[in-house]
GUROSE-39007 format. One record per residue (C-alpha): residue in one letter; x, y, z. Coordinates in steps of 0.25 Angstrom, whole numbers, plus 2048, in hexadecimal, padded with zeros to 3 digits. Layout:
aXYZ/...
***
This chain:
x19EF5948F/x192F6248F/x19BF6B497/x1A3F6D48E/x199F6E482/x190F7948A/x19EF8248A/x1A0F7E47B/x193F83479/x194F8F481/x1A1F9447C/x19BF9446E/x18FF9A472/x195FA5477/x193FA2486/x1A3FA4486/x1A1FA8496/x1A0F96499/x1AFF92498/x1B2F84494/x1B4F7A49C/x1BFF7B4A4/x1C4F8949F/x1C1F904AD/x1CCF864B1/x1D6F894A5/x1D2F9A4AA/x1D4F984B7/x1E1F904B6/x1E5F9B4AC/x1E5FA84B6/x1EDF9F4C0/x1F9F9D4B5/x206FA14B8/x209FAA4AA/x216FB04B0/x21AF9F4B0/x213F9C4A3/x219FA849B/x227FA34A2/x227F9649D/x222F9848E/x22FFA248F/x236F96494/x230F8E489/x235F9847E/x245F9B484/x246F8B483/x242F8B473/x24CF8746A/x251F94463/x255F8F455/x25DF9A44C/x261F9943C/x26CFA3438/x26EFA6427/x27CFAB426/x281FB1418/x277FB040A/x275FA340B/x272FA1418/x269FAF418/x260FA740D/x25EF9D416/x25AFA3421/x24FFAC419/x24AFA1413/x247F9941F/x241FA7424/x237FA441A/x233F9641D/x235F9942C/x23AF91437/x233F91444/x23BF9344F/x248F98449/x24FFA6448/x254FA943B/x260FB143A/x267FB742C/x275FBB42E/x27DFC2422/x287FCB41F/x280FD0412/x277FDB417/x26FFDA40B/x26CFCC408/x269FCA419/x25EFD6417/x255FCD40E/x258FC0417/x24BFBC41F/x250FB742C/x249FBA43B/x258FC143F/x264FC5436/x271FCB437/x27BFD1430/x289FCC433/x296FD2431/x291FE1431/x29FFE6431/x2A5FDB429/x29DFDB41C/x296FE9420/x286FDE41B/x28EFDC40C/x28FFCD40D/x29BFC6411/x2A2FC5402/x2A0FB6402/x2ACFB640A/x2AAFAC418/x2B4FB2420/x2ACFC141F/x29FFB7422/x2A5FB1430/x2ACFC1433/x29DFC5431/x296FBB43A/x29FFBD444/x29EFCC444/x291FCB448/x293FBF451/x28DFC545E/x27EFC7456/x27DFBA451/x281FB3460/x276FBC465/x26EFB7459/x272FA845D/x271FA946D/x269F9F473/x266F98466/x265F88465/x266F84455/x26CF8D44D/x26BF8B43C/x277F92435/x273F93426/x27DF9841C/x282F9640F/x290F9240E/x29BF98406/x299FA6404/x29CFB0411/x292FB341B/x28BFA541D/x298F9E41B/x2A0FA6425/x296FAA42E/x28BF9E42F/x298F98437/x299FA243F/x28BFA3444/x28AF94445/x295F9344E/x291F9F459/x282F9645A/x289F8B45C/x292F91468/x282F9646D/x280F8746E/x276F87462/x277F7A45A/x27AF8144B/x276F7B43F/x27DF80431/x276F80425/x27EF86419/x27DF85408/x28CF82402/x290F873F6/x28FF813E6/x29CF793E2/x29EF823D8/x2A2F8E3E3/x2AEF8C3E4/x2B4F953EF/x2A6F963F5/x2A9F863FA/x2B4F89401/x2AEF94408/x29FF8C40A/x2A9F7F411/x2B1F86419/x2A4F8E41E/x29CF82421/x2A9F7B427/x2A9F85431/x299F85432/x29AF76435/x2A3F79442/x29AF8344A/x28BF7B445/x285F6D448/x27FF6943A/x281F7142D/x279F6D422/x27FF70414/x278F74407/x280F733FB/x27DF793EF/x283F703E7/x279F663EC/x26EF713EB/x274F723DD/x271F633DA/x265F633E0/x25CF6F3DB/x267F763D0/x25CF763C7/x253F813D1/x256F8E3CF/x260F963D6/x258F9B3E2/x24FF8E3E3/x25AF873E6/x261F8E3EE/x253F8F3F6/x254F813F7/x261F82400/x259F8C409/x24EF8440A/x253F7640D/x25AF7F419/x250F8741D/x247F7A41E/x251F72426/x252F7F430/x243F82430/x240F72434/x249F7143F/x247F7E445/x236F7D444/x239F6D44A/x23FF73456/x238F80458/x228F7B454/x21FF7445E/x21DF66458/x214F5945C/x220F5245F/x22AF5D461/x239F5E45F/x243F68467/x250F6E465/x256F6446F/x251F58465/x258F61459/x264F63462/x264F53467/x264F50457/x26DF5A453/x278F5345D/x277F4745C/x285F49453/x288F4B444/x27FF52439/x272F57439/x267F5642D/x25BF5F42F/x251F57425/x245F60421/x23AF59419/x22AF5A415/x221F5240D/x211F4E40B/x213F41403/x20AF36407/x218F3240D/x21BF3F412/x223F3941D/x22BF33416/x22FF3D40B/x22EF47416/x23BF3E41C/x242F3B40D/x242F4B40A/x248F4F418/x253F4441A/x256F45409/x259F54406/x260F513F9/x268F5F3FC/x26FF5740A/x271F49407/x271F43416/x275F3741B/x26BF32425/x274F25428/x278F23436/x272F30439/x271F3344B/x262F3944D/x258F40447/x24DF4C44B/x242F4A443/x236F53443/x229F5143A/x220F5A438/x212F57432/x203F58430/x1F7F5343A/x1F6F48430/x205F42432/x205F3543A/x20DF31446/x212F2643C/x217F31432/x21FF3843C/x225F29440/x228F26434/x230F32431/x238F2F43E/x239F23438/x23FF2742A/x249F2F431/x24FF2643C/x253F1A431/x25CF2542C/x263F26438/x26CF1C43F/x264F1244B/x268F1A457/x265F27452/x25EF3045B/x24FF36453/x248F4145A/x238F44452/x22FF4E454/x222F5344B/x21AF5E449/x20AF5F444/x208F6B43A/x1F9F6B433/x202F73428/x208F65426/x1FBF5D423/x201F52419/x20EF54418/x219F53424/x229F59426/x233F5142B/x23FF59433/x24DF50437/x258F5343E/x262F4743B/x26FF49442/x27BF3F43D/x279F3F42E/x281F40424/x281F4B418/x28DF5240F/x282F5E410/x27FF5F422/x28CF60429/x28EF5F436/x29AF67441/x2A8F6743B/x2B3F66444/x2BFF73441/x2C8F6743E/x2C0F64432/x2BFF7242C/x2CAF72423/x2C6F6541B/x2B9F6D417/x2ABF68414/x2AEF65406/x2AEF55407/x2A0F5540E/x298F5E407/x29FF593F8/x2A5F663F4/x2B1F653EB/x2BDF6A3F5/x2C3F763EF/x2D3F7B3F2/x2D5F863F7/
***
């Protein structure tokens, strides 16, 4: 004990010549390091991250991307891909690309789908390299006009021939739009064939839900509540945590068959757990049946104050949702930022929801989406 006080005391004193206690040891074994090994194998450690990507195609999807740009998402390479030259200028996005160069010459694609699907597939070789070697692909777009309803397909479908598992997350049109319906079903039909979840916005529920907020509030709202289910998952994945979760527990989740619910929710109640819980598993804009539902990944992430008993009992408030056998996967993280308030982040596979869709079968194309999502069929 002196020992180690007389160096304290020298080191402040300015004798810095007299190293701590067992410091000539930690210098001596530092000269006889092998860096050629140590720089190798943090090289090692990084090729074997998982590489997470989230692709905007068309307007909509465009405004998604910028706005989750904004709030960041560690971990993920944002990508804009647009046939209109003018609105992808103004997009915020890590990557972007103009598709259909020759097609639309960056005018837009008309609202027409089919001029969408030509454009993505014009550039087709760019955005394979764009998707090489990635492990979870987000594919956001809004469905029924031209560029995100023909071409989100289009991408989906060549990361999911790279091996990426691909989660769709699109906006579908007002009843009201008529013709823009038909486009927006057909669209997602075909989106549902080449993804392994899709989560659906309606704007028709958006309209019951905040049709009082102005025009751009509300439609922020759509951006948000995707951006924040994206930024949750990809920062679960790719952040060091106390208890940490991988891409492998996210992949073991994601298969376990069916749909998938990305639940995003935060409070600092006096039961911030539990309101933490309600908010993620209720989002009034999804509807989701939790009943019979196959496993969970659930993440929390929470101030030094929070209790091991608070992380348990979030675990706990999750798993009577699902049926007895399910499979739950947890993790947490410790932020001082969170000091009196926590986050709870789910992955629940097996649920049930008119608005998160999961692969359709080419069988089932022709009898559209209509039925499940609540949309008057329209003839054509």
């Amino acid at each position: 004990m002196e020992t180690i006080i007389q160096s304290a005391f020298n080191r402040a004193f300015g004798n810095e010549n007299v190293p701590a206690p067992g410091v000539q040891g930690r210098i001596e074994k530092m000269e006889n390091v092998d860096w050629e090994a140590r720089v190798s194998e943090e090289f090692d450690i990084q090729m074997h991250k998982a590489k997470i990507m989230v692709v905007g195609c068309g307007g909509a999807g465009c405004n998604t991307v910028t706005r989750l740009t904004e709030i960041g998402a560690s971990g993920a390479d944002i990508i804009a891909t647009n046939t209109d030259a003018k609105h992808l200028a103004i997009t915020k996005a890590h990557k972007k690309l103009l598709i259909g160069k020759d097609t639309t010459k960056g005018l837009g694609a008309g609202g027409y789908p089919q001029v969408g699907e030509k454009a993505a597939v014009e550039q087709r070789t760019q955005i394979k390299q764009l998707l090489e070697g990635v492990d979870l692909v987000f594919v956001t777009a809004g469905m029924g006009g031209g560029t995100g309803t023909g071409g989100a397909p289009v991408i989906a479908e060549i990361a999911k021939s790279l091996g990426a598992i691909v989660v769709g997350a699109v906006t579908m049109p007002f009843k009201m739009e008529g013709t823009r319906i038909q486009k927006a079903e057909d669209g997602l039909s075909k989106l549902r064939q080449v993804t392994d979840t899709v989560v659906v916005i309606e704007n028709q529920k958006l309209l019951e839900y905040a049709g009082s907020m102005p025009l751009a509030q509300a439609f922020a709202l759509a951006d948000e509540l995707i951006s924040m289910m994206i930024k949750g998952i990809t920062e679960t994945i790719t952040v060091p945590s106390l208890v940490n979760l991988d891409f492998a527990d996210v992949k073991t989740i994601m298969k376990c068959g069916g749909v998938s619910a990305i639940c995003v929710g935060e409070s600092d109640s006096q039961s911030r757990i539990k309101d933490a819980v309600l908010k993620a598993l209720n989002h009034p804009l999804l509807e989701v049946d939790y009943t019979g539902a196959l496993g969970a990944l659930i993440h929390v992430i929470c101030g030094p104050d929070c209790t091991l008993a608070e992380i348990n009992e979030a675990g706990e408030l999750i798993s009577k949702r699902l049926s007895q056998d399910s499979q739950v996967i947890w993790g947490a993280r410790v932020l001082p930022e969170y000091a009196g308030k926590v986050q709870v982040i789910a992955i629940v596979t097996g649920v049930k929801s008119p608005y998160i869709l999961g692969p359709v079968q080419r069988e089932e194309m022709a009898r559209g989406v209509s039925s499940e999502l609540g949309i008057p069929v329209i003839m054509r």
